[in-house]
C-alpha positions as CSV (number, residue, x, y, z in Angstrom):
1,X,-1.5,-6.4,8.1
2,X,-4.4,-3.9,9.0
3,X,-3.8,-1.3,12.1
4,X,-5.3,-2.5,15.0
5,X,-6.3,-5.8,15.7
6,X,-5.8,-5.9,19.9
7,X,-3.7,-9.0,19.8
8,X,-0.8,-8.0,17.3
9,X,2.4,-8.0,18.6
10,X,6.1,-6.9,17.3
11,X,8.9,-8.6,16.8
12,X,11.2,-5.7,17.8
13,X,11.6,-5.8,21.7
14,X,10.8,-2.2,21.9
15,X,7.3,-3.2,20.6
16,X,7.0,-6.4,22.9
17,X,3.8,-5.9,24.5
18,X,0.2,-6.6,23.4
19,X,-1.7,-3.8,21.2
20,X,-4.3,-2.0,24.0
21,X,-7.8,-3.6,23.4
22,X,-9.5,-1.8,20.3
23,X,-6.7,-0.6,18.7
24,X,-6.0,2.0,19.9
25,X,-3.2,4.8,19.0
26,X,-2.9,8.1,20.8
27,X,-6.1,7.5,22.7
28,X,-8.1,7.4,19.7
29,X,-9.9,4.0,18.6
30,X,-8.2,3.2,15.2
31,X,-11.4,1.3,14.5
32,X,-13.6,3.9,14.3
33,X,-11.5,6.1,11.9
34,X,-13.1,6.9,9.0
35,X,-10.4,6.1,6.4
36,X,-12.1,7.3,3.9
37,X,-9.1,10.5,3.0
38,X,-6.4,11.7,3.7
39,X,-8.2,15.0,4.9
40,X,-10.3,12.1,7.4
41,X,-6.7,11.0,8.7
42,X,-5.4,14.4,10.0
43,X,-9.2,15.1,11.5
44,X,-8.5,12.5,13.6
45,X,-5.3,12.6,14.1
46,X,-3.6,16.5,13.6
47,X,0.2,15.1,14.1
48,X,-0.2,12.9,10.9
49,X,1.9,13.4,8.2
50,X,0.1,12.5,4.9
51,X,2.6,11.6,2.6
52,X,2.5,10.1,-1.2
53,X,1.7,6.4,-2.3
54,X,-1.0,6.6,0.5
55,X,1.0,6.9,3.1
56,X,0.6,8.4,6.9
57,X,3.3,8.8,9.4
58,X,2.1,8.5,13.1
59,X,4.6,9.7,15.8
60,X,4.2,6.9,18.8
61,X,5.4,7.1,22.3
62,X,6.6,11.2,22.5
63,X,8.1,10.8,18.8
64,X,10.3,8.0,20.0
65,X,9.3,5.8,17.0
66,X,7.1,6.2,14.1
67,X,4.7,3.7,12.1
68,X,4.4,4.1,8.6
69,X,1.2,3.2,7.5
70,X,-0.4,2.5,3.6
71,X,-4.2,3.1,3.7
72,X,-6.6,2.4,0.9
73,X,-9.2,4.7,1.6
74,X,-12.2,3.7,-0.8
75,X,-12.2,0.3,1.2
76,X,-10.8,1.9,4.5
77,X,-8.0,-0.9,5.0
78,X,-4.8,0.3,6.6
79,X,-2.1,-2.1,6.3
80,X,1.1,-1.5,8.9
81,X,4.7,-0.8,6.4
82,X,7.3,0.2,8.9
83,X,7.5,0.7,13.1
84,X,10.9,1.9,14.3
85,X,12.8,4.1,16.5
86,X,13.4,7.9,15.0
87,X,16.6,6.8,14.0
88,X,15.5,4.3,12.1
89,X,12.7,5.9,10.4
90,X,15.3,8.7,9.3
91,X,17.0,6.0,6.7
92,X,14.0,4.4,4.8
93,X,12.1,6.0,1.8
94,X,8.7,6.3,3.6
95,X,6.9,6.4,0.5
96,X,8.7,2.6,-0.7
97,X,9.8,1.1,2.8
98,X,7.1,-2.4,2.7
99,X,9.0,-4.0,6.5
């Protein structure tokens, strides 16, 4: 499942409400990322953490949760792996976690 997408919605209540229109995450429109590197990723977002296997972390809602995302860059297709609390996030392997 690609970031974005306006009408995606969560299964865990937390996340219960509609994507805002666009896309968007921290106020920035997730379409018009580049996703073309990692180096493109923390531009536009500096609170990413660029990890291995092509993964970012985003911190969401004042580090409350985190979303784990996998991104081919040459194609610039992110595909969603993991949203949940902190706590949460603090037992998967972020590398390997596919949820």
């Amino acid at each position: 499942m690609g970031i974005g997408g306006g009408g995606y919605r969560c299964g865990w209540p937390a996340f219960r409400s509609p994507a805002p229109k666009g896309g968007s995450v921290h106020g920035t429109n997730c379409f018009a990322w580049p996703w073309r590197a990692p180096q493109s990723t923390k531009d536009q977002c500096a609170s990413a953490s660029i990890c291995g296997n092509n993964r970012a972390v985003f911190n969401v809602g004042g580090s409350k949760y985190r979303l784990v995302v996998e991104i081919q860059y040459q194609a610039g297709i992110v595909w969603v792996k993991f949203v949940g609390t902190h706590a949460q996030y603090d037992r998967i392997d972020v590398e390997t976690v596919n949820e």
